[in-house]
RODO-2510 file (C-alpha; in nm, 4 decimals, decimal comma):
residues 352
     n   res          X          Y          Z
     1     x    -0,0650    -3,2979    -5,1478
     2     x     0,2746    -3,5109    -5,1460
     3     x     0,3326    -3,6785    -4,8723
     4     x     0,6836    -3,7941    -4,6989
     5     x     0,6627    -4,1777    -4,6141
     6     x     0,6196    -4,2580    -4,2270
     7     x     0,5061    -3,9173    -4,2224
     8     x     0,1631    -3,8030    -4,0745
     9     x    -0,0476    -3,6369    -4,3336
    10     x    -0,1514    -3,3063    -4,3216
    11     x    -0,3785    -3,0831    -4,5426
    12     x    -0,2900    -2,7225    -4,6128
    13     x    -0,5949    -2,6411    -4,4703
    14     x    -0,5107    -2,7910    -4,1497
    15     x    -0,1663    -2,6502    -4,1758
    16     x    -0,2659    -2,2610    -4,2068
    17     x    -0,4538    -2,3145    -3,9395
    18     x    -0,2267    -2,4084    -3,6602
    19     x     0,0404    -2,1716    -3,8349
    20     x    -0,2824    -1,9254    -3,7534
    21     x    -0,3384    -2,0206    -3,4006
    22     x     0,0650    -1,9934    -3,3204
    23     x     0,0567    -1,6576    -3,4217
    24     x    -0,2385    -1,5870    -3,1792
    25     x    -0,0101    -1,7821    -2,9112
    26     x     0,2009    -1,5204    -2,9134
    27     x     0,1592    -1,2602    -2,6620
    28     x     0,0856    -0,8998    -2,8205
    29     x     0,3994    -0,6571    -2,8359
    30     x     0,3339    -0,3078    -2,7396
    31     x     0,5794    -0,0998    -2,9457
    32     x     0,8575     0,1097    -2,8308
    33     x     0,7535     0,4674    -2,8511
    34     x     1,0031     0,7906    -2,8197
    35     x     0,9995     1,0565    -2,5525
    36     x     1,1178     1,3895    -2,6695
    37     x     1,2092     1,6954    -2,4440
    38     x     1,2912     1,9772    -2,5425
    39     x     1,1297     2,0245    -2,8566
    40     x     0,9321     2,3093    -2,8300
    41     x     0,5571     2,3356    -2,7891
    42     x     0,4080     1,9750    -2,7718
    43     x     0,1116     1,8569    -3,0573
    44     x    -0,2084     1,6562    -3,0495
    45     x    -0,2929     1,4174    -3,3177
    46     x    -0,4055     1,7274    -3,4968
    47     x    -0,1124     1,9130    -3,5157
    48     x    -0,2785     2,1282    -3,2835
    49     x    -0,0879     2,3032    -2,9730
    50     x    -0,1295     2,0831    -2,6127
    51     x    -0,2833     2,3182    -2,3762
    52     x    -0,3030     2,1069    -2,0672
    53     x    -0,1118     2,3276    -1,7766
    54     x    -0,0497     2,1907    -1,4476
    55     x    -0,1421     1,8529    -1,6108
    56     x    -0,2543     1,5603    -1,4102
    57     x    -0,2267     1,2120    -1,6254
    58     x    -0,3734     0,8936    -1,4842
    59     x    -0,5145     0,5570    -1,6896
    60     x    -0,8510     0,4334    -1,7225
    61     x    -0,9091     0,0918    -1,9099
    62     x    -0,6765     0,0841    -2,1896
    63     x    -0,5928     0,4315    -2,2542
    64     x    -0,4336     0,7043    -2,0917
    65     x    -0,5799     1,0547    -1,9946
    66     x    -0,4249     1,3744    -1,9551
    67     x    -0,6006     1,6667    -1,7960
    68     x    -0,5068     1,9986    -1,7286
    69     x    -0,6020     2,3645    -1,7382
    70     x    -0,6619     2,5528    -2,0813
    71     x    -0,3891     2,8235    -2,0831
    72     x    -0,4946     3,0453    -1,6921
    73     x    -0,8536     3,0187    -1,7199
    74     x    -1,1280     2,8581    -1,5949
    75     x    -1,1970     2,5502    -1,8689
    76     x    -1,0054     2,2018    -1,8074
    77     x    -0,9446     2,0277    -2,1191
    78     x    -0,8792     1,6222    -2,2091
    79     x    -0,6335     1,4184    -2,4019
    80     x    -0,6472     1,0407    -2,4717
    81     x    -0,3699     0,8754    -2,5635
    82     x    -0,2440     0,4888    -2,5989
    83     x     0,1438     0,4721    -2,5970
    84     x     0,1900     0,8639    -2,3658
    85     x     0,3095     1,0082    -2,6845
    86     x     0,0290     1,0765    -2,9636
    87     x    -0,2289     1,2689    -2,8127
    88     x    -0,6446     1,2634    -2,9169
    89     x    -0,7843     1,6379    -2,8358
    90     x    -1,1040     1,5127    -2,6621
    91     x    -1,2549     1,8725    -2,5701
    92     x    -1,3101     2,0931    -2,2613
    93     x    -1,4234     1,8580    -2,0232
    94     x    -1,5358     2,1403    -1,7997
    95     x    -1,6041     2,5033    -1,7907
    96     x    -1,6095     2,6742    -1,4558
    97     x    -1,7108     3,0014    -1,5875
    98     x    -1,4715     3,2402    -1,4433
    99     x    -1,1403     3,2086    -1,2001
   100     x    -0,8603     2,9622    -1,2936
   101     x    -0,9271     2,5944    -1,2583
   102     x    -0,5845     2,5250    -1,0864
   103     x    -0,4272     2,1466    -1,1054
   104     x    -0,6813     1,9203    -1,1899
   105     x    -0,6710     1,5681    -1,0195
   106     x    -0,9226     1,2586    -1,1939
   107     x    -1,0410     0,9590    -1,0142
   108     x    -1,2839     0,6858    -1,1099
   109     x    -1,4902     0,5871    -0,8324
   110     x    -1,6002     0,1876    -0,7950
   111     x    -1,8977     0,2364    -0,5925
   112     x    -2,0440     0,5217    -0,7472
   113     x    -1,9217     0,4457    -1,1048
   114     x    -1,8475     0,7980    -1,1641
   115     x    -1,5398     1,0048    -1,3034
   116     x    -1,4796     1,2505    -1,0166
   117     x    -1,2707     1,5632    -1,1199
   118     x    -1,1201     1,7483    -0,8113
   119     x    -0,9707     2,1181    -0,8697
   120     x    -0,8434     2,4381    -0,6810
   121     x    -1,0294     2,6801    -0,7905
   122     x    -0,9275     3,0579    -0,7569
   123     x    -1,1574     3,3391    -0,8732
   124     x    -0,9711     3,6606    -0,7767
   125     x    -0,8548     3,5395    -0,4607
   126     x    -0,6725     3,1787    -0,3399
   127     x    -0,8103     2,8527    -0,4326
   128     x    -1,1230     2,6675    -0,3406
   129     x    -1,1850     2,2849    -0,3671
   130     x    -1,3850     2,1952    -0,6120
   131     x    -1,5702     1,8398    -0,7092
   132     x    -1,7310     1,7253    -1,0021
   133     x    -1,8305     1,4210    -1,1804
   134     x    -1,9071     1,2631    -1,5061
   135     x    -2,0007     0,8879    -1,6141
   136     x    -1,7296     0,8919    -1,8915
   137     x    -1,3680     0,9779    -1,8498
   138     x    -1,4143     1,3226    -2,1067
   139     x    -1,6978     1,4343    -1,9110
   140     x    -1,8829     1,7000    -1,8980
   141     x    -1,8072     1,6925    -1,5648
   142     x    -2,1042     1,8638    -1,2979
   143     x    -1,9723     2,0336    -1,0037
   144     x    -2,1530     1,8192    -0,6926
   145     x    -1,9607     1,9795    -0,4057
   146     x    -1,7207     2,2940    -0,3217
   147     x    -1,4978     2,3378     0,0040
   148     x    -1,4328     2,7262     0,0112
   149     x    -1,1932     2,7157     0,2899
   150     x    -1,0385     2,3232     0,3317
   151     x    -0,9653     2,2733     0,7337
   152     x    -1,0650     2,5885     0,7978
   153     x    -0,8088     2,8041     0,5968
   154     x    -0,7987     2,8647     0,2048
   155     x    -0,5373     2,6047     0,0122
   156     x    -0,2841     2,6778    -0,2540
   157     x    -0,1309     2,3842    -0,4891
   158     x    -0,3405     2,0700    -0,5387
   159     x    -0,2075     1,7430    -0,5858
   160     x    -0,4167     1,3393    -0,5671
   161     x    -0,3485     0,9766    -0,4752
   162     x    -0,5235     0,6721    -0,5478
   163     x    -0,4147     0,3803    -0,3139
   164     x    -0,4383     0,0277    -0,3808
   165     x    -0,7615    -0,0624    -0,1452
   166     x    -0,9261     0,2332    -0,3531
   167     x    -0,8902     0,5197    -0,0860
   168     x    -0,8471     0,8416    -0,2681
   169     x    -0,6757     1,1094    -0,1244
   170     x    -0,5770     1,5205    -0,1812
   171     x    -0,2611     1,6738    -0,0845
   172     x    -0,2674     2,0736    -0,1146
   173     x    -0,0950     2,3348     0,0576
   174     x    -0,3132     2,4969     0,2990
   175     x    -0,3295     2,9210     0,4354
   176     x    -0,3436     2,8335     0,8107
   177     x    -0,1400     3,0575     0,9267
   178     x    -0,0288     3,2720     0,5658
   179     x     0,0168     3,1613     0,2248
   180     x     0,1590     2,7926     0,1544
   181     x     0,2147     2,7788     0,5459
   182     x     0,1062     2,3978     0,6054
   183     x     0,0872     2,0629     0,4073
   184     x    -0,2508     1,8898     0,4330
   185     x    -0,3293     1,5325     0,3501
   186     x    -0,7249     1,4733     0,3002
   187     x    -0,8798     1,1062     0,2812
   188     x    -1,2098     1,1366     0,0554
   189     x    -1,5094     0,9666     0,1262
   190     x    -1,4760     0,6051    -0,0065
   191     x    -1,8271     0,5816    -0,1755
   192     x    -1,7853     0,9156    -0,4118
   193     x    -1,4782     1,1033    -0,3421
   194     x    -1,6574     1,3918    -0,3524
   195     x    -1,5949     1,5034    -0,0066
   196     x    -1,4335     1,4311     0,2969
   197     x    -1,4037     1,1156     0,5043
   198     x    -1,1100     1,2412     0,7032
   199     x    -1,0175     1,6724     0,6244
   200     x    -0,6675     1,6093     0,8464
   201     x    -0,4903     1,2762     0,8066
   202     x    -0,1711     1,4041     0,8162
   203     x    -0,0784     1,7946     0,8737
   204     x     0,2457     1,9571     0,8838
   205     x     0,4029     2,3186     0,8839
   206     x     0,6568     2,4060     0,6487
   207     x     0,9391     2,5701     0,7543
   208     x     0,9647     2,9392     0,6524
   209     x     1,1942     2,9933     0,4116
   210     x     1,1593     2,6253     0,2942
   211     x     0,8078     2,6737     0,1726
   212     x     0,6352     2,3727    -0,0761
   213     x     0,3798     2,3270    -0,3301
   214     x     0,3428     2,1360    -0,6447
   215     x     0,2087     1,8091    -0,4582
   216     x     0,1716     1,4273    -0,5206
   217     x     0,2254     1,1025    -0,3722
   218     x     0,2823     0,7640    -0,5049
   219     x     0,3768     0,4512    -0,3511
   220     x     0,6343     0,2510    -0,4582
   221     x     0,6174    -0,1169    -0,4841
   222     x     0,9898    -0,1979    -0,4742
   223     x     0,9787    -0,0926    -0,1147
   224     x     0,5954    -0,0793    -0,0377
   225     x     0,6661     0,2948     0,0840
   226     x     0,4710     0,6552    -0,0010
   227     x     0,6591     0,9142    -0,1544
   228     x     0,5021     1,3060    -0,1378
   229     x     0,6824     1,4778    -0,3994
   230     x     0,6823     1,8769    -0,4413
   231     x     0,8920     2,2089    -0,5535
   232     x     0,9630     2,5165    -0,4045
   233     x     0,7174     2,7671    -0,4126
   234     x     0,9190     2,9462    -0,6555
   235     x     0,6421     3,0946    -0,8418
   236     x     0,6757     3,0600    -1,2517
   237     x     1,0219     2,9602    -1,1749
   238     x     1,1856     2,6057    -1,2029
   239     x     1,3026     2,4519    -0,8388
   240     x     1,4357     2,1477    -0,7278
   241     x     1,2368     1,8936    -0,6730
   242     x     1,1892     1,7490    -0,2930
   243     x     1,0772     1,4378    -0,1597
   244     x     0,9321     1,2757     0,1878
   245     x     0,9289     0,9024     0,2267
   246     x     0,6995     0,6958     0,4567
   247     x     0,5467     0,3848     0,5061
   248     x     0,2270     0,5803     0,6108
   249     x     0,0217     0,8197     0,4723
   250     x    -0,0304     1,0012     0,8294
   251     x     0,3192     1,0099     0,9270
   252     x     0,5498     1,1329     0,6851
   253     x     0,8598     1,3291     0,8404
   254     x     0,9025     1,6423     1,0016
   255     x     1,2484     1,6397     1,1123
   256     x     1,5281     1,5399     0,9349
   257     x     1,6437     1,5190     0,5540
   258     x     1,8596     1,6942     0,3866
   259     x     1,7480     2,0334     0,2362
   260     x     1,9321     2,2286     0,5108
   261     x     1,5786     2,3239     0,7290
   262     x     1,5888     1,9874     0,9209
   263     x     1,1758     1,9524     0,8121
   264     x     1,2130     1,6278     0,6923
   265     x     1,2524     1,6910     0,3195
   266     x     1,5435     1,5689     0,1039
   267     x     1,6096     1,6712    -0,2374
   268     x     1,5438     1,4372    -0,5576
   269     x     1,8899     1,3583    -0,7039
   270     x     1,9276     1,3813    -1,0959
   271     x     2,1660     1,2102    -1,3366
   272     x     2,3175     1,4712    -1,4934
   273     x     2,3301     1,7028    -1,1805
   274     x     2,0823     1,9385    -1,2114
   275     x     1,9866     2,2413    -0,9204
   276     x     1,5983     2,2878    -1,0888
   277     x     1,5126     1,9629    -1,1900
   278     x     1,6158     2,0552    -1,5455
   279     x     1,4606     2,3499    -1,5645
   280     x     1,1174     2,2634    -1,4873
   281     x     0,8390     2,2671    -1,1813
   282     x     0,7664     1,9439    -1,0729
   283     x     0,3868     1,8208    -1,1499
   284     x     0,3545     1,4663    -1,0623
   285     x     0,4592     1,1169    -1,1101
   286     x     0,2764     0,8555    -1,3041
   287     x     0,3219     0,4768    -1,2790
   288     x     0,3286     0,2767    -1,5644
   289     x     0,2155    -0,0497    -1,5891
   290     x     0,3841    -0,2931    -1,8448
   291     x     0,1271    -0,4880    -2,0644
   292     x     0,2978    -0,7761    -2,0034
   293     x     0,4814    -0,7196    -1,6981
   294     x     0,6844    -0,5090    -1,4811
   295     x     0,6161    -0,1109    -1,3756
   296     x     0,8077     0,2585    -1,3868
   297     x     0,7666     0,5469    -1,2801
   298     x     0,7728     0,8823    -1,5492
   299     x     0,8721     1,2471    -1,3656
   300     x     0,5979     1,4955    -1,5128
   301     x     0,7066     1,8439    -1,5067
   302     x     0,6215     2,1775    -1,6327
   303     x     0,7688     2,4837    -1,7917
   304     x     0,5883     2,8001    -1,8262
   305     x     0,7405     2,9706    -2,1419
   306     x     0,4434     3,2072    -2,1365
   307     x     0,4185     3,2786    -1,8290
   308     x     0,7808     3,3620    -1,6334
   309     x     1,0055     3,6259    -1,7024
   310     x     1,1403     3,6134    -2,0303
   311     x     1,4789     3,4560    -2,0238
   312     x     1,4471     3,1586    -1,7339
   313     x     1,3533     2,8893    -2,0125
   314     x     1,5877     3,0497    -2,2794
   315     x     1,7611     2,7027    -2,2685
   316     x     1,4749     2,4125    -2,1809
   317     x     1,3786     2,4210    -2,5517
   318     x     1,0277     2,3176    -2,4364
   319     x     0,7261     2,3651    -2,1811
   320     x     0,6861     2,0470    -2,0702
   321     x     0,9385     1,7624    -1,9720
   322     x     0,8377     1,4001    -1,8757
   323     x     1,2028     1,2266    -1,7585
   324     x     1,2283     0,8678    -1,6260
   325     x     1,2620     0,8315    -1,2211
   326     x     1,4276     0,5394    -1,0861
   327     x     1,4720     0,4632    -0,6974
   328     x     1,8113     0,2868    -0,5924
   329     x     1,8675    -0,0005    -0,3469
   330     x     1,8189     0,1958    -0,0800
   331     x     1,4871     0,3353    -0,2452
   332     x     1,6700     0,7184    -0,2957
   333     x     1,4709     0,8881    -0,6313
   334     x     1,6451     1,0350    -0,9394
   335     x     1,5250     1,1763    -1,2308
   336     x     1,7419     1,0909    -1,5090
   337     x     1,6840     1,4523    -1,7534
   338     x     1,7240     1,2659    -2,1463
   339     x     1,6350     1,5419    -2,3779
   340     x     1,4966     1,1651    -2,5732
   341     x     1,4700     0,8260    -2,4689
   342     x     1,2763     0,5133    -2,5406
   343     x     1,0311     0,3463    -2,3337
   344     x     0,8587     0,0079    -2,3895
   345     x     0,5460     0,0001    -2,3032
   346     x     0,5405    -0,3883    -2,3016
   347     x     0,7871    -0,4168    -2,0376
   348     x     0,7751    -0,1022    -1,8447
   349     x     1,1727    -0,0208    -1,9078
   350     x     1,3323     0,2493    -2,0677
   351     x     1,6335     0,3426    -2,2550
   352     x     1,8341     0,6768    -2,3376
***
């Protein structure tokens, strides 16, 4: 090899390897992926229709999972998926055998090291809850426990929370005193979620006429505050989307806000304006945590094309919409409706 005089020698041996260590320096970029809305019926990495209604997506080790009902029946079905957009059928995770396995929520459980799959089940009449487990995130899941009537009354929409000291909780509507009447928060049994540890942690009417279902909480670490989201009980129909803020689970409002019932909710604002959360129902909320740093939060909401009268979705172009939702300075959410936009899943930001 020629050398350069004064210059420390180096093989080419020596050289490919430290160019091959600096490129292991470097930390690993998660591509950019593309969110589209509006597109029609979504696809799995078969080309194969998504049927995962009333979806509940959540992230174990490095890839994320997206459960929901098969079409109004009784089987819940699994996706897999590493960036949120292409989509691994992994199979009916479980079969109920009859009834409608409504809103599927998935936990992993520390202590017990199982997968524990929590659903409202209704067969002919309003929902039960259901638990199962697994010891792998795509099941099959065993049903290990079932609360026919939750606090005493039967329970509509279901919704889940995981906090950060690994408490698990459900959020569902319950029948007290008639149909969607009163919102229930349940904390489940720390060692197996698979029952309860306390059935009434926090309880509160809904105002008639401002009924709610469609639950789920997160907490936001910009402001270390809980969030229960929901709709209107609107049946098939898109709502707006409403929102209670605390900075405890047992506690949330029951006066105040801003929907026009004094009950303590306040509507979701949206960038453009938008009276039904662009045209869909809202489902939930996932966090998403950059590889390398930082954290967002995606809106997940449905459409039901299939379902409503013919005509409400003649202009969503889709049955499903997952939107960005941002919280200002004052920790106000908005769901910011792009028919497409950009998120990096390195960083945890998004663009339009």
């Amino acid at each position: 090899m020629v050398g350069i005089p004064g210059a420390p020698r180096f093989s080419l041996l020596t050289l490919l390897t430290v160019a091959t260590l600096a490129l292991h320096a470097l930390p690993a970029r998660a591509a950019s992926v593309v969110i589209k809305n509006d597109i029609g019926r979504w696809k799995d990495t078969s080309g194969v229709e998504v049927t995962a209604e009333s979806g509940y997506v959540t992230k174990f080790g490095g890839l994320y999972w997206w459960y929901g009902r098969q079409g109004l029946g009784s089987k819940v079905r699994a996706y897999s998926s590493t960036n949120l957009v292409d989509w691994k059928n992994e199979g009916v995770v479980a079969d109920f055998g009859g009834g409608a396995a409504c809103r599927p929520v998935v936990f992993f459980n520390e202590t017990s090291g199982k997968y524990v799959l929590i659903v409202g089940l209704a067969a002919g009449t309003r929902p039960q809850l259901v638990f199962s487990t697994a010891t792998g995130p795509k099941g099959p899941f065993t049903e290990v426990n079932r609360i026919p009537e939750p606090t005493g009354s039967t329970m509509g929409d279901l919704g889940g929370f995981k906090n950060d000291d690994g408490e698990a909780y459900v959020v569902y509507n319950s029948d007290r005193t008639e149909n969607n009447s009163t919102v229930v928060i349940s904390r489940l049994t720390k060692s197996t979620y698979t029952s309860f540890s306390v059935p009434e942690l926090h309880v509160a009417n809904h105002i008639h006429g401002n009924k709610r279902e469609a639950f789920h909480v997160i907490k936001n670490p910009a402001n270390n505050m809980f969030y229960l989201f929901s709709s209107k009980t609107a049946g098939w129909n898109p709502s707006a989307t409403m929102y209670k803020v605390s900075r405890y689970l047992y506690n949330f409002p029951t006066t105040g806000g801003n929907s026009g019932f004094n009950d303590g909710w306040s509507v979701v604002e949206t960038s453009p304006a938008s009276a039904n959360s662009f045209q869909t129902q809202h489902d939930m909320a996932l966090r998403i945590q950059g590889t390398a740093s930082g954290s967002m939060f995606m809106y997940i909401g449905d459409r039901w094309p299939d379902y409503a009268d013919p005509g409400v979705y003649t202009a969503s172009g889709g049955e499903k919409a997952w939107f960005p939702l941002t919280f200002d300075a004052d920790g106000v959410p908005r769901i910011h409706g792009e028919a497409q936009w950009t998120l990096d899943l390195d960083t945890a930001t998004w663009s339009p």
